[in-house]
N, C-alpha and C positions, 0 to 999 in steps of 0.2 A: 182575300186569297181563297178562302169555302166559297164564297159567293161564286165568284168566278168559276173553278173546278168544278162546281156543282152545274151549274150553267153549261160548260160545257159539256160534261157527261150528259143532262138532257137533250141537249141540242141534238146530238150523238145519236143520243136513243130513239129521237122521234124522227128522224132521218131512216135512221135503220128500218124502223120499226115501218113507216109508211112506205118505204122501198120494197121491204119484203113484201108488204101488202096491196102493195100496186093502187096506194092513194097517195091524195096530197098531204102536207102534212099536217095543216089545219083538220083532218078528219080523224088525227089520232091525239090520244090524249091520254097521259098517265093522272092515276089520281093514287092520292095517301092519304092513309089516314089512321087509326089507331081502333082496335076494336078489347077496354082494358076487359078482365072480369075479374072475379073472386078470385081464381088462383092464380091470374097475371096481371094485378092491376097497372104495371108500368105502361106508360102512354107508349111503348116501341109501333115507331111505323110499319103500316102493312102496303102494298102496295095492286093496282089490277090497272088494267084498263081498257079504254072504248075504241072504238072505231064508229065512224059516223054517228056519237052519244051512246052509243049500244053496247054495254059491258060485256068482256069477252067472255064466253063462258067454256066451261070442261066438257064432255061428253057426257057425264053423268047431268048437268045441267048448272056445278056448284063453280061461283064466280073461279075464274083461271088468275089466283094469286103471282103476283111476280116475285122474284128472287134478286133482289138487289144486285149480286156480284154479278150472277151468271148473268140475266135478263136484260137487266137496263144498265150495268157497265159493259157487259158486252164478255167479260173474263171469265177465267178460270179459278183467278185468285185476286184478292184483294190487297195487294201489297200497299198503298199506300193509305190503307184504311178507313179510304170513302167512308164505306157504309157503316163503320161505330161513329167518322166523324158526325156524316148526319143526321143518325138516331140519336145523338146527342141535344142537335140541335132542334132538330124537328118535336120530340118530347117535349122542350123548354116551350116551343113554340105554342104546340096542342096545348097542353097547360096555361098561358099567359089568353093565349086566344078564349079559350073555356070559361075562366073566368072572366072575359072583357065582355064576351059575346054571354053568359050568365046561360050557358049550353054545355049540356054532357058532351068531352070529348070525342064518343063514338058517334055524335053524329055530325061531326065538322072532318069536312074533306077536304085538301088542294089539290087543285087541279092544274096540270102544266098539258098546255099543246101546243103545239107548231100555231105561228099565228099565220102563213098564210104561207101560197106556193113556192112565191117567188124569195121571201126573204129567210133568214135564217135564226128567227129571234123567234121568242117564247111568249105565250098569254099565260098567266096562272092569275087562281081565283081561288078564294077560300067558300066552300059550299058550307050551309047547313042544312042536310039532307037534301034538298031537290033546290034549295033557294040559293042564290049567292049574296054572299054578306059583303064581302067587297073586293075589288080587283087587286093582287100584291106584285111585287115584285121579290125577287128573291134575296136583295139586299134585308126587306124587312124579313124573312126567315131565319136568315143566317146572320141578322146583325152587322149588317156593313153599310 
């Protein structure tokens, strides 16, 4: 059922997001990931992303962060509580990966993109730092 939902809201998002940007949607791409420190060490997901590989950036030049409700559900509000369900999940995630992969969580990403023009399905990939560790699906994220 997450699986699912969550699938769709991306689908969603990299549709939208390549429309407004007048690409396909293999050239966009969201990625997450977790940046803990001293005062916040809980793994909560952070979110930005690319276009053509190229992370978007702010005018000042500092990565353009996304907003889960507004941004990539597309809302105003989060009524059916998306985004605690997936910070749930995604933490347990970062965590279990962190130790698998014997890597500080801040530098393991996922990466979901449109995998190509014509279809309507998803690639996602778990990076560390600039490498990929291996290809996921989002059953193994969310447990299903």
């Amino acid at each position: 059922m997450v699986k699912e939902h969550v699938e769709k809201t991306m689908k969603k998002a990299v549709t939208t997001y390549a429309e407004k940007l007048g690409v396909e949607k293999n050239k966009v791409a969201f990625f997450i990931h977790t940046k803990p420190t001293a005062e916040a060490p809980e793994l909560l997901p952070r979110y930005f992303y690319t276009v053509n590989g190229v992370p978007v950036k702010k005018e000042d030049g500092s990565l353009h962060e996304l907003r889960f409700t507004q941004d990539i559900l597309g809302k105003k509000f989060d009524l059916l509580g998306t985004e605690l369900m997936a910070k749930q999940f995604l933490a347990s995630y970062f965590k279990t990966v962190s130790e698998e992969f014997k890597a500080k969580a801040n530098s393991l990403y996922i990466m979901i993109k449109g995998s190509d023009k014509d279809k309507n399905e998803l690639d996602l990939a778990l990076y560390k730092d600039n490498t990929v560790l291996k290809t996921l699906d989002l059953g193994q994220i969310f447990g299903e």
